[in-house]
TORPA-4810 file (N, C-alpha, C, O; in nm, 3 decimals):
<nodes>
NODE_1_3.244_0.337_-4.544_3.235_0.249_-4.659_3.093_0.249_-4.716_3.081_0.229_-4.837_X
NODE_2_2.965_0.272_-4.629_2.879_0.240_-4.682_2.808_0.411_-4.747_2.741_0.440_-4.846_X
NODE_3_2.856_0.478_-4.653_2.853_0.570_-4.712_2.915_0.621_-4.884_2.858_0.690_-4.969_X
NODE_4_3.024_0.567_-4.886_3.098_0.598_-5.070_2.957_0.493_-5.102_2.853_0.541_-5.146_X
NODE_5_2.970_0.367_-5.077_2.887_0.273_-5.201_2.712_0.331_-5.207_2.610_0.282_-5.257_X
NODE_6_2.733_0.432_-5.146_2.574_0.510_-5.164_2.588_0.632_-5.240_2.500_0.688_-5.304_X
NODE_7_2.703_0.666_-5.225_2.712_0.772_-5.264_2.681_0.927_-5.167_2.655_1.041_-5.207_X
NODE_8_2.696_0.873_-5.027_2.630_0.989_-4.968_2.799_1.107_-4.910_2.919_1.080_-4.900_X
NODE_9_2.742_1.195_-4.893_2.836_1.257_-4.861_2.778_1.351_-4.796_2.656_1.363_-4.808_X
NODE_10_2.875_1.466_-4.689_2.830_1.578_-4.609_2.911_1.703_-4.631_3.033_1.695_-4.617_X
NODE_11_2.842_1.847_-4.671_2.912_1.929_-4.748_3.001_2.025_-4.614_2.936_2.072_-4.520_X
NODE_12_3.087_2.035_-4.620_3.133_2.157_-4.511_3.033_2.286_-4.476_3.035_2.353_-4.373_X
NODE_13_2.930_2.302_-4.607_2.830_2.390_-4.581_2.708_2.319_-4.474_2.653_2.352_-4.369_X
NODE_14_2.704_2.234_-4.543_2.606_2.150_-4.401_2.640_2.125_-4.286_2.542_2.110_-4.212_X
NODE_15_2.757_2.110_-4.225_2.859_2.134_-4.105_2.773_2.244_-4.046_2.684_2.254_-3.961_X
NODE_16_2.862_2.347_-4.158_2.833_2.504_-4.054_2.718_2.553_-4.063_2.701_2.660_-4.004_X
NODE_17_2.604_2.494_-4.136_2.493_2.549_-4.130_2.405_2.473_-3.978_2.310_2.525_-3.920_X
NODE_18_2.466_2.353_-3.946_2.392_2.272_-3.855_2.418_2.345_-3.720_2.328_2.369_-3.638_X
NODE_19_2.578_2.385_-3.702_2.646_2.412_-3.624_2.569_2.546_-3.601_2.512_2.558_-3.492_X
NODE_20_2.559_2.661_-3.700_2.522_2.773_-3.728_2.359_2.795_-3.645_2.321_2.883_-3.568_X
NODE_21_2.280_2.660_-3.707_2.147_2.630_-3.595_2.150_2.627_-3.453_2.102_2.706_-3.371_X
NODE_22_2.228_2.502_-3.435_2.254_2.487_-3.286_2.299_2.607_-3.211_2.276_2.630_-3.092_X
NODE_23_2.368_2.683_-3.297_2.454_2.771_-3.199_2.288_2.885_-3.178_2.255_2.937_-3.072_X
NODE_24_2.241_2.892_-3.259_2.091_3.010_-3.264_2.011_2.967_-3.183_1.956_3.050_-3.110_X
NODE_25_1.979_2.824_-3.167_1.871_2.736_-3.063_1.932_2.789_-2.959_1.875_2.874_-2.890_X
NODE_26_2.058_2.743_-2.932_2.112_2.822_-2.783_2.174_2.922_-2.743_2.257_2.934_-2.653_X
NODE_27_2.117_3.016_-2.838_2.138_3.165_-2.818_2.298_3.212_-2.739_2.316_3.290_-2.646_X
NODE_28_2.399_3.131_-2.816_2.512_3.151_-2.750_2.603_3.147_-2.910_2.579_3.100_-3.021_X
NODE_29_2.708_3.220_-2.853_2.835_3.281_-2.961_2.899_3.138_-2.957_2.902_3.055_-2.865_X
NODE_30_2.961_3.132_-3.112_3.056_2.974_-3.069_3.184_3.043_-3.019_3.277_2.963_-3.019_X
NODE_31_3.214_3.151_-2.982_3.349_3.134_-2.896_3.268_3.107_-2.757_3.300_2.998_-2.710_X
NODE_32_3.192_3.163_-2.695_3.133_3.131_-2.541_3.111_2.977_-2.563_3.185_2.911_-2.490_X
NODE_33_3.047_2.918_-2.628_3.008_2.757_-2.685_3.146_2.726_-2.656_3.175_2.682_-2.544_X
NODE_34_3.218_2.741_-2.729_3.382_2.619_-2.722_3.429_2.649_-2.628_3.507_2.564_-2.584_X
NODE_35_3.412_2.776_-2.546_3.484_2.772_-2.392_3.415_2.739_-2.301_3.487_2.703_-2.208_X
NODE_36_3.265_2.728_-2.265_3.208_2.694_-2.193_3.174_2.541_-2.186_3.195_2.466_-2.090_X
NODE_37_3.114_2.509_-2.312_3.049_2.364_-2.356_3.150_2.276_-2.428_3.136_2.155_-2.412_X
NODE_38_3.265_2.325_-2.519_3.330_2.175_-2.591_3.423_2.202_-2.476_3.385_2.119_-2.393_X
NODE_39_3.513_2.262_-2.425_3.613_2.258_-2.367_3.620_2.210_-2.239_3.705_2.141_-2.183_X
NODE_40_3.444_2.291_-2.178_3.489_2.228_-1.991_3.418_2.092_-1.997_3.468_2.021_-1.910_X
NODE_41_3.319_2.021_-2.066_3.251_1.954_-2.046_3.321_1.818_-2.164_3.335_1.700_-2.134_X
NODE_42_3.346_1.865_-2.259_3.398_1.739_-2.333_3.562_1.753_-2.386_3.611_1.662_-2.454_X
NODE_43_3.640_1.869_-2.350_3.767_1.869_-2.397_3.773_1.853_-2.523_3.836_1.760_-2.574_X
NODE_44_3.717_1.930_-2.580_3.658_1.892_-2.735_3.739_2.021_-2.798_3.748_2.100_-2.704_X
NODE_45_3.813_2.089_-2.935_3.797_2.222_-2.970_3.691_2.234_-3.078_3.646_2.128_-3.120_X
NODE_46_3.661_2.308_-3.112_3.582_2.332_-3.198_3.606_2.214_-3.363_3.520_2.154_-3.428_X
NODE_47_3.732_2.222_-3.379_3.731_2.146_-3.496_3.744_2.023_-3.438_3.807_1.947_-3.512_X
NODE_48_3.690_1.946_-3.276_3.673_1.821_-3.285_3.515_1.865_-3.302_3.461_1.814_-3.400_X
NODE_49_3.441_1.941_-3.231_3.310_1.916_-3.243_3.265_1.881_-3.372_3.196_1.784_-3.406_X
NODE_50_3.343_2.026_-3.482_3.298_1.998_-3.665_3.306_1.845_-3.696_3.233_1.790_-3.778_X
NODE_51_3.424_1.764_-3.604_3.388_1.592_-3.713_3.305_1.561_-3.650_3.221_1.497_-3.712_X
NODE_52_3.275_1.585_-3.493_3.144_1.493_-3.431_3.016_1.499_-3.507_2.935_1.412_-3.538_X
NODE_53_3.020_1.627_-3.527_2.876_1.697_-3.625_2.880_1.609_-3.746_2.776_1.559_-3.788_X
NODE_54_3.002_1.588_-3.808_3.001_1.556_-3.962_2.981_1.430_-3.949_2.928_1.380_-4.048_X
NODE_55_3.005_1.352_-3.857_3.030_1.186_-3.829_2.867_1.182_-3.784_2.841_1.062_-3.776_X
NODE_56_2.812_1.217_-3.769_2.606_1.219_-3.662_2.564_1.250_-3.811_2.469_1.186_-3.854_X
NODE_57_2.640_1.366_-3.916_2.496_1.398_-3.997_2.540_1.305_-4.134_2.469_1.327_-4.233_X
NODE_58_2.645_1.208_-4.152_2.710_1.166_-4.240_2.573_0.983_-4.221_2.514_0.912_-4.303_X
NODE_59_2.588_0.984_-4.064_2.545_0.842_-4.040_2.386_0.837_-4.066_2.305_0.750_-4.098_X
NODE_60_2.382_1.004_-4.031_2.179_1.014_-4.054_2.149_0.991_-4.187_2.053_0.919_-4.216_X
NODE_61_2.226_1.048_-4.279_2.201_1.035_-4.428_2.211_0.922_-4.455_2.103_0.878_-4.496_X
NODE_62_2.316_0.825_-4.452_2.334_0.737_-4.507_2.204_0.652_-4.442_2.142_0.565_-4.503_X
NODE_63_2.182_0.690_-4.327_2.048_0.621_-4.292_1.934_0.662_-4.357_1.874_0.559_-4.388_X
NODE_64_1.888_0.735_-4.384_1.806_0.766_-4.480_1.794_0.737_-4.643_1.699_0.734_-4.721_X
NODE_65_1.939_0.717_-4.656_1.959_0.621_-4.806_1.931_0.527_-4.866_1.888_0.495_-4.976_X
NODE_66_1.986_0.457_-4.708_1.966_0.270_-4.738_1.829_0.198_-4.635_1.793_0.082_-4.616_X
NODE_67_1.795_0.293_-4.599_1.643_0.203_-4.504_1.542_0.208_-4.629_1.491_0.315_-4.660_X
NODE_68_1.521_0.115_-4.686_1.460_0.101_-4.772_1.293_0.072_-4.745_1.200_0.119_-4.811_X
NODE_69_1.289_0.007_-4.666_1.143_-0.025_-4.609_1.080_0.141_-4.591_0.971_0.187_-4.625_X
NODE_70_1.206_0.212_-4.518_1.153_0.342_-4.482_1.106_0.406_-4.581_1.000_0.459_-4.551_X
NODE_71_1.145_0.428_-4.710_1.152_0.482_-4.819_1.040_0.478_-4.883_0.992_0.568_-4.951_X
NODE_72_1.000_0.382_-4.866_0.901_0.321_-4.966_0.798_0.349_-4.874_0.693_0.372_-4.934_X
NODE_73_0.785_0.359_-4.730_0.668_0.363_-4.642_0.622_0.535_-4.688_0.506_0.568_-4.710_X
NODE_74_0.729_0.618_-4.694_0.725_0.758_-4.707_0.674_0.761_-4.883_0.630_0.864_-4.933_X
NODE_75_0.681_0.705_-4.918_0.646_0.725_-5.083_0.504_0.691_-5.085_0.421_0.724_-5.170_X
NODE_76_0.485_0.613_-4.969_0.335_0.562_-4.959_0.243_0.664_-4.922_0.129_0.687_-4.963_X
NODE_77_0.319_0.724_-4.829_0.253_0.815_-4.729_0.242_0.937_-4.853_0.128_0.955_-4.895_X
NODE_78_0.309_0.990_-4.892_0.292_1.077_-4.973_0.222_1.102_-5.068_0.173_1.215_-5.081_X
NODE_79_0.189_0.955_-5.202_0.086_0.955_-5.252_-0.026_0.938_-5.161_-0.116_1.013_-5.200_X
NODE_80_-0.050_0.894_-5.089_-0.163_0.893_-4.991_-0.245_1.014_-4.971_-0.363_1.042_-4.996_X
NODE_81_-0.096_1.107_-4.894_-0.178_1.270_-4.914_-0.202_1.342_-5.031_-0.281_1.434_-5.011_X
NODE_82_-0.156_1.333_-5.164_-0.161_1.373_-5.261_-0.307_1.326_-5.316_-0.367_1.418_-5.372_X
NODE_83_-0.361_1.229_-5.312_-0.486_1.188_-5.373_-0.596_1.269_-5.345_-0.602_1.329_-5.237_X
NODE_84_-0.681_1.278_-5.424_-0.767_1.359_-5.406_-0.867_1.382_-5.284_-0.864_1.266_-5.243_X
NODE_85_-0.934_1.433_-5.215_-0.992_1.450_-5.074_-0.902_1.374_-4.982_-0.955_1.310_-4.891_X
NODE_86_-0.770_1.375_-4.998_-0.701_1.279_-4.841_-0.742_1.331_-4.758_-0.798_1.440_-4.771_X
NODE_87_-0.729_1.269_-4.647_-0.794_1.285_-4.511_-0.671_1.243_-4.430_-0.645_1.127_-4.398_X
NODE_88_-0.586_1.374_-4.395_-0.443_1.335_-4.331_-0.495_1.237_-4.234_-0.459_1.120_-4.235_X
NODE_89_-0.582_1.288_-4.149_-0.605_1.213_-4.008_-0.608_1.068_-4.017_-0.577_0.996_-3.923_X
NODE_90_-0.652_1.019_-4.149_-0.719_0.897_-4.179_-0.556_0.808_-4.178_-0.540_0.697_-4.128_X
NODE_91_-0.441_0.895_-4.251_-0.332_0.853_-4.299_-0.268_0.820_-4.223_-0.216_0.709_-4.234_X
NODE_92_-0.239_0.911_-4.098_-0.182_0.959_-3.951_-0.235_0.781_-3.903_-0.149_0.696_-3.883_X
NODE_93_-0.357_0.755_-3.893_-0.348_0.659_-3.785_-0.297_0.528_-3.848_-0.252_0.435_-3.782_X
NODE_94_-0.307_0.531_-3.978_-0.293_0.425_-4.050_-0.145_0.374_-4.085_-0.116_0.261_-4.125_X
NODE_95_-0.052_0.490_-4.059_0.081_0.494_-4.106_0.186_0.549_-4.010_0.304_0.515_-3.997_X
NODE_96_0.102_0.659_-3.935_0.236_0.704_-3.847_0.276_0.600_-3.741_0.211_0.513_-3.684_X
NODE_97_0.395_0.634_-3.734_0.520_0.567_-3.626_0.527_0.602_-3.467_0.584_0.548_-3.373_X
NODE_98_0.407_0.769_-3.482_0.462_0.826_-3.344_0.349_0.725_-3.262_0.249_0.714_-3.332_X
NODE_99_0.337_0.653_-3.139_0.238_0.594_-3.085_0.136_0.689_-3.029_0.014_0.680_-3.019_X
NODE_100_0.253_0.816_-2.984_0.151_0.895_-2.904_0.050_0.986_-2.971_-0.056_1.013_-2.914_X
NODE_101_0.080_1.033_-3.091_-0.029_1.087_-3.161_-0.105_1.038_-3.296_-0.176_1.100_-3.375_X
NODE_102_-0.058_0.881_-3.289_-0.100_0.823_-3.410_-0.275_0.801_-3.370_-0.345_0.892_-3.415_X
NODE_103_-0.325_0.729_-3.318_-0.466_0.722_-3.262_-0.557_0.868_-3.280_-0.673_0.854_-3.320_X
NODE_104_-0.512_0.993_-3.252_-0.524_1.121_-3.256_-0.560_1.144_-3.401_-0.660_1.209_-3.430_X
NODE_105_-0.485_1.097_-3.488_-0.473_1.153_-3.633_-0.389_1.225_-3.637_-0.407_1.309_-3.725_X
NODE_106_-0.292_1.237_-3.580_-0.141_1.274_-3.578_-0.152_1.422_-3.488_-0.060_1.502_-3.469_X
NODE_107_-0.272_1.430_-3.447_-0.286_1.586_-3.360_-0.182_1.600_-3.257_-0.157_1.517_-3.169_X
NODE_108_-0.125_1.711_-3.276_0.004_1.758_-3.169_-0.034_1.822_-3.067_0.035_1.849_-2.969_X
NODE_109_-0.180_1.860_-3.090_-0.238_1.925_-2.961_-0.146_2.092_-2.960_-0.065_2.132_-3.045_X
NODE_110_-0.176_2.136_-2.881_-0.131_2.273_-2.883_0.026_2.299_-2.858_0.074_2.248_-2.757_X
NODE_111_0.133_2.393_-2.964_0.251_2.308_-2.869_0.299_2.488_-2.873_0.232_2.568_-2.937_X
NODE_112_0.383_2.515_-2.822_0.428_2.643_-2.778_0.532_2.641_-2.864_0.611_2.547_-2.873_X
NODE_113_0.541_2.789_-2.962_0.611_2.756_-3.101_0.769_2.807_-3.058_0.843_2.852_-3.146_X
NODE_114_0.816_2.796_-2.907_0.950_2.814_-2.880_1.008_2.641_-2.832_1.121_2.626_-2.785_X
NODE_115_0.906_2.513_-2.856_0.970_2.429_-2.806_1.090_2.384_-2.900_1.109_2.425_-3.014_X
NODE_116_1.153_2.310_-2.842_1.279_2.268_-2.894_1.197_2.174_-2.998_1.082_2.135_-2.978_X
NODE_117_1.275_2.142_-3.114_1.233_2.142_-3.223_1.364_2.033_-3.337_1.415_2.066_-3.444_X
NODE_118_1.377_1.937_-3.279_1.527_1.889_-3.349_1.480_1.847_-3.510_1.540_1.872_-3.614_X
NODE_119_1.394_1.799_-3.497_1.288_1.763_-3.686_1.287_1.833_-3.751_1.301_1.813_-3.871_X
NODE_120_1.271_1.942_-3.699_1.223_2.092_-3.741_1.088_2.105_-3.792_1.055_2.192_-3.873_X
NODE_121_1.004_2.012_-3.740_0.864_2.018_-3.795_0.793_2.169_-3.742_0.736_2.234_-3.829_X
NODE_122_0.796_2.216_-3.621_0.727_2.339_-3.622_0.799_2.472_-3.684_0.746_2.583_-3.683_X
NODE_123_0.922_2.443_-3.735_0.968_2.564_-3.804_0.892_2.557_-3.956_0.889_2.662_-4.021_X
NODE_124_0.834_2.447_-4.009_0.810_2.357_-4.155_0.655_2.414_-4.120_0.582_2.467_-4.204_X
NODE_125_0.628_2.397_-4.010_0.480_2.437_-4.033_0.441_2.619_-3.983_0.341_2.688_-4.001_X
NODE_126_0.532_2.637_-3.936_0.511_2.763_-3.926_0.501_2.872_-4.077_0.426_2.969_-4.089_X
NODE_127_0.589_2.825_-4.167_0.540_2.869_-4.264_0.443_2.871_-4.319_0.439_2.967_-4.395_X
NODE_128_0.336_2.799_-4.321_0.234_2.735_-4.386_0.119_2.843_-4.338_0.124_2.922_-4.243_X
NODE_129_0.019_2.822_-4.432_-0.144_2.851_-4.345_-0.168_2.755_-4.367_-0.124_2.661_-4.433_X
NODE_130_-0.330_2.806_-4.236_-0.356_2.636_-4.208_-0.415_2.576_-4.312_-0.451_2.637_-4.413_X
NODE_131_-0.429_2.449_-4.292_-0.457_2.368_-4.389_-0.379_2.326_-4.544_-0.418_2.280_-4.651_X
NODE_132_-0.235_2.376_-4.480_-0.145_2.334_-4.602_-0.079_2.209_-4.526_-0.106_2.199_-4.407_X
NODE_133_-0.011_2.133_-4.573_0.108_2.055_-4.570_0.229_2.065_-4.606_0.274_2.139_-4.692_X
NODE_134_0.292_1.977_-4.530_0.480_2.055_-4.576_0.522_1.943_-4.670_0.434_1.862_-4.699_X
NODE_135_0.612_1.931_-4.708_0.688_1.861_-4.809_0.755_1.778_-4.692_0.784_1.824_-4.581_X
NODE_136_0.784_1.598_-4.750_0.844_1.539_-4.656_0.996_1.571_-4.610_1.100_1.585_-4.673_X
NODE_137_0.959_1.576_-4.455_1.112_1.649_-4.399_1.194_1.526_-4.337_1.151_1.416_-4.301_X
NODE_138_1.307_1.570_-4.337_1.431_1.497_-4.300_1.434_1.503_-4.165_1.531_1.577_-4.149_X
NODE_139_1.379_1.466_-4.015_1.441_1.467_-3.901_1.555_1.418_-3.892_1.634_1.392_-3.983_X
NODE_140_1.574_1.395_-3.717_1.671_1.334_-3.691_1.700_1.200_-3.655_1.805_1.138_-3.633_X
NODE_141_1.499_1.154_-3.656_1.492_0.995_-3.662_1.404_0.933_-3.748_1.370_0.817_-3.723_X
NODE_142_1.359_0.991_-3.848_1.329_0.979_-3.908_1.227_1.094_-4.048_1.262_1.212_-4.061_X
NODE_143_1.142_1.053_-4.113_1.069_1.141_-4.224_0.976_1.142_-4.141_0.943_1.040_-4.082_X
NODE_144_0.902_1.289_-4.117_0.786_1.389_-4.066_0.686_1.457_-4.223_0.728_1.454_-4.338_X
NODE_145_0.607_1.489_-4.195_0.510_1.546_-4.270_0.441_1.582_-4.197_0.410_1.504_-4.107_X
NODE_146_0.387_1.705_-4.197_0.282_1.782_-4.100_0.159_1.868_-4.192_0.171_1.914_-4.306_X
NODE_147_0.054_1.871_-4.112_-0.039_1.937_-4.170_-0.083_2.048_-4.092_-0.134_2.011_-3.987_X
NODE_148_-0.080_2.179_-4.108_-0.060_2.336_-4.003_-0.261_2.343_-3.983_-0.341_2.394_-4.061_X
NODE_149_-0.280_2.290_-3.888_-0.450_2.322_-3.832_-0.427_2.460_-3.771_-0.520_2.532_-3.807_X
NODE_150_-0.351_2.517_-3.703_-0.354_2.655_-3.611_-0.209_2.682_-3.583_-0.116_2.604_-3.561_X
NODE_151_-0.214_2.851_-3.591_-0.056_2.931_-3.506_-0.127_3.064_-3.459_-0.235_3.110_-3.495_X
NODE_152_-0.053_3.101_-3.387_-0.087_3.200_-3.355_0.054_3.248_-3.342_0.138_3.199_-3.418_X
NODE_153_0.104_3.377_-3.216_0.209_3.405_-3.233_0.277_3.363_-3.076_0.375_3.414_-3.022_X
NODE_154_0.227_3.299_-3.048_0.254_3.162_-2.908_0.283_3.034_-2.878_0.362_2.988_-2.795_X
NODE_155_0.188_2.962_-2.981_0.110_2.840_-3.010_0.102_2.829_-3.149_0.077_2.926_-3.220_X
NODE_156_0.125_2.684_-3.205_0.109_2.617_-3.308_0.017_2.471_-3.287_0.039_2.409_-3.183_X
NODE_157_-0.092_2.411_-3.390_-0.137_2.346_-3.371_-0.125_2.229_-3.525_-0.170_2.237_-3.640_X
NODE_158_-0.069_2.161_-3.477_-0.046_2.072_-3.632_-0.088_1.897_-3.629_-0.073_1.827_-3.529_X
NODE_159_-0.140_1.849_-3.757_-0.142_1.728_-3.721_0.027_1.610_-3.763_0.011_1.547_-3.658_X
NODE_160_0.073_1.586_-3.785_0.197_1.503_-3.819_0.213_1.319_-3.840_0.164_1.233_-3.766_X
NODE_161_0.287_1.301_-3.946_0.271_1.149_-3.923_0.427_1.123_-3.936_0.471_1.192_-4.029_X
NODE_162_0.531_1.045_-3.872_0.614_1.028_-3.859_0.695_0.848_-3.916_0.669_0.741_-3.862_X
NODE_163_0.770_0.864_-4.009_0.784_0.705_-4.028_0.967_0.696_-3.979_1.064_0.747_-4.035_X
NODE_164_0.961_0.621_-3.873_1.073_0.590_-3.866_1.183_0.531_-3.940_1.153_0.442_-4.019_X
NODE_165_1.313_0.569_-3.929_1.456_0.499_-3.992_1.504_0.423_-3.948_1.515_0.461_-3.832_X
NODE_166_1.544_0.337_-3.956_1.634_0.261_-3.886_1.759_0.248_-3.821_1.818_0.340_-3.877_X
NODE_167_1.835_0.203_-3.750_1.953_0.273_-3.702_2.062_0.199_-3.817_2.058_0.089_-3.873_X
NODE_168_2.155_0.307_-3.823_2.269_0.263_-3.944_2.404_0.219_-3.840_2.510_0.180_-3.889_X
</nodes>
């Protein structure tokens, strides 16, 4: 319901593109996936997993719709970095959500560019050279923004400020 009065919706392409990820993160075929993982472990077939997927990315959106506090914190954050000489670090302590790297200036410290990755912030900054910023991203608990300080072809080094969503 709250989803129609928002207007949000989830495309069958976003299904299989999520599905399409997951299945690449774990380097497994979805026929081995539905016989190994939905079937022995949750009795699931594949087209129950597709609504579980659609029902998780239907509730994230709509969470991202209606957290309004959130919205507006990220609009903050954004002109923030946009102004002239920003000083992410300055922004990071002032605004981010994460506890553990807010004090830091959002420094992630060195992270190994095969870690698991559900935000997708090191795939967002891997594009980048350093000293760019990404466009605000959609996690899975909320809006990320990162700033790419170092990569190599091992290691990524980024700073990030994170504003949480609320649960829907």
């Amino acid at each position: 319901k709250v989803a129609r009065e928002n207007k949000v919706t989830v495309t069958d392409k976003e299904v299989d593109t999520f599905i399409k990820e997951e299945l690449a993160d774990k380097k497994v075929s979805e026929t081995a996936y539905e016989k190994t993982v939905l079937n022995n472990f949750y009795d699931w077939s594949m087209a129950d997993y597709r609504s579980v997927v659609y029902a998780e990315l239907l509730k994230r959106k709509v969470s991202f719709a209606i957290d309004k506090p959130a919205i507006d914190k990220s609009d903050r954050v954004m002109a923030a970095l946009r102004a002239p000489n920003a000083d992410f670090a300055a922004v990071a302590r002032a605004e981010s959500d994460d506890e553990a790297s807010k004090a830091a200036g959002g420094d992630s410290g060195s992270v190994p560019i095969k870690t698991f990755d559900p935000n997708g912030v090191i795939a967002a900054v891997m594009k980048l050279q350093p000293g760019q910023t990404t466009a605000l991203l959609y996690g899975t608990d909320g809006y990320y923004v990162a700033k790419l300080t170092s990569k190599n072809d091992q290691n990524v080094q980024f700073q990030f400020i994170k504003i949480s969503i609320g649960e829907f």
